[in-house]
N, C-alpha and C positions, 0 to 999 in steps of 0.2 A: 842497202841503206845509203850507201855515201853517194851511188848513183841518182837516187831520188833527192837527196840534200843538193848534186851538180845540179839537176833539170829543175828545181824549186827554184836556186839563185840563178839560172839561167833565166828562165824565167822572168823574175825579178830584174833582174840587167833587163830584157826586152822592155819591160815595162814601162821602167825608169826613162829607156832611150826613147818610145813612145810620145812618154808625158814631156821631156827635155824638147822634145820635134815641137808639139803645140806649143809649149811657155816658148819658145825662140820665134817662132811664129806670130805669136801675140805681142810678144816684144816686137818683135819690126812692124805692127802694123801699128803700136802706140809710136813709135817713131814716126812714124811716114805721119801721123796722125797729126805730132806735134808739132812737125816740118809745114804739113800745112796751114796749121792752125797761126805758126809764125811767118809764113809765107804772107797771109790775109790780114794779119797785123801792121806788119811793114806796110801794106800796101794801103791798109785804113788809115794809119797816121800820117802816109803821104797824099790822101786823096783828101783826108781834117786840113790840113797845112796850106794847101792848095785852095780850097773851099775858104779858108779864113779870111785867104790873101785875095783872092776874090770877093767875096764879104765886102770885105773893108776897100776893097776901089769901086764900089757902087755905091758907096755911101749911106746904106742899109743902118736902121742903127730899130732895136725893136725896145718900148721901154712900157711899164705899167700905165697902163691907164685913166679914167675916171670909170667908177663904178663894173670894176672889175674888167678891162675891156684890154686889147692890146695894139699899143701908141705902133706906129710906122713911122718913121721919120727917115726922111731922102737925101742926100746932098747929091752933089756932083751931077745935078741935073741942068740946072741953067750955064749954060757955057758964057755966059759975062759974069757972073756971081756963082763959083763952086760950090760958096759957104750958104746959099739960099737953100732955107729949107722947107720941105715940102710934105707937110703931116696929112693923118688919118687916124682914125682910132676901130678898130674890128669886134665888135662886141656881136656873141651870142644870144637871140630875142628869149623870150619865154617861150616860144613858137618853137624854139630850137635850131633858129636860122639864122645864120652872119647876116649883121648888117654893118653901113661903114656911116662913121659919125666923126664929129668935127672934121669934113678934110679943108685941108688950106692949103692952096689957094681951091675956091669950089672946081668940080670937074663938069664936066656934063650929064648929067643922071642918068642919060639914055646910058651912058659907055658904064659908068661905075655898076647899074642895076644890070645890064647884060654876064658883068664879073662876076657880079656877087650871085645870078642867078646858074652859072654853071658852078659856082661854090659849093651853093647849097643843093644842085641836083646831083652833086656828086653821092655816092655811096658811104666814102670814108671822108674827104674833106683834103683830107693830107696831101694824101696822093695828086690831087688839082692847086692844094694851097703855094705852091712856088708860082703855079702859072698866074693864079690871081694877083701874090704883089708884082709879079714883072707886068701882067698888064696894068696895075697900078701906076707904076712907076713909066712906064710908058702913055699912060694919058697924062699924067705929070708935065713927062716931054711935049705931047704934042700940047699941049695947052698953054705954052711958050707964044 
């Protein structure tokens, strides 16, 4: 009897040290897990930071609207006037396609409708939407 009560708690101790192996296991891999997790943290609020500070020396400034649409406003384009600024407004048609309204100063339609046409042949929008205000902003410049 007391041999059988040894090999039951022997037993039992394997068990335990078993189950101790996985939970230590699982603990270092929510570790590593959380290391990374703050690894990519650090590295997003320095990539936001970076992004802002760039932002703000292109002179980007994005504001509401008329009729639900969204304002682009440029500075730092004209190299004898910093403070000259250079609008557009990007409204969604009922077609479901960007189009660009009020710009000022005008651009040339052929270059604005070539933007707005790989805009809207995009799939997602987003994914092309930087490249359309930089060429924005760049027929801005040439039309200096």
């Amino acid at each position: 009897n007391v041999h059988r009560e040894q090999y039951e708690i022997q037993c039992k101790i394997n068990e335990l040290t078993q189950a101790e192996g996985v939970v230590r296991r699982k603990a270092e891999q929510v570790r590593k897990s959380k290391e990374r997790i703050e690894k990519s943290r650090n590295v997003s609020v320095e990539d936001l930071t970076y992004a802002v500070v760039k932002y703000r020396m292109t002179g980007l400034d994005f504001v509401k609207g008329k009729s639900n649409s969204l304002g682009c406003k440029f500075k730092q384009i004209d190299p004898n006037d910093h403070e000259r600024t250079f609008v557009f407004s990007l409204k969604v048609t009922e077609e479901d396609e960007y189009a660009v309204q009020d710009c000022r100063p005008v651009l040339d339609s052929e270059v604005v409708m070539n933007l707005l046409n790989t805009l809207n042949s995009s799939t997602d929008g987003m994914d092309v939407f930087p490249d359309f205000i930089r060429g924005m902003r760049k027929a801005f410049k040439n039309s200096l």
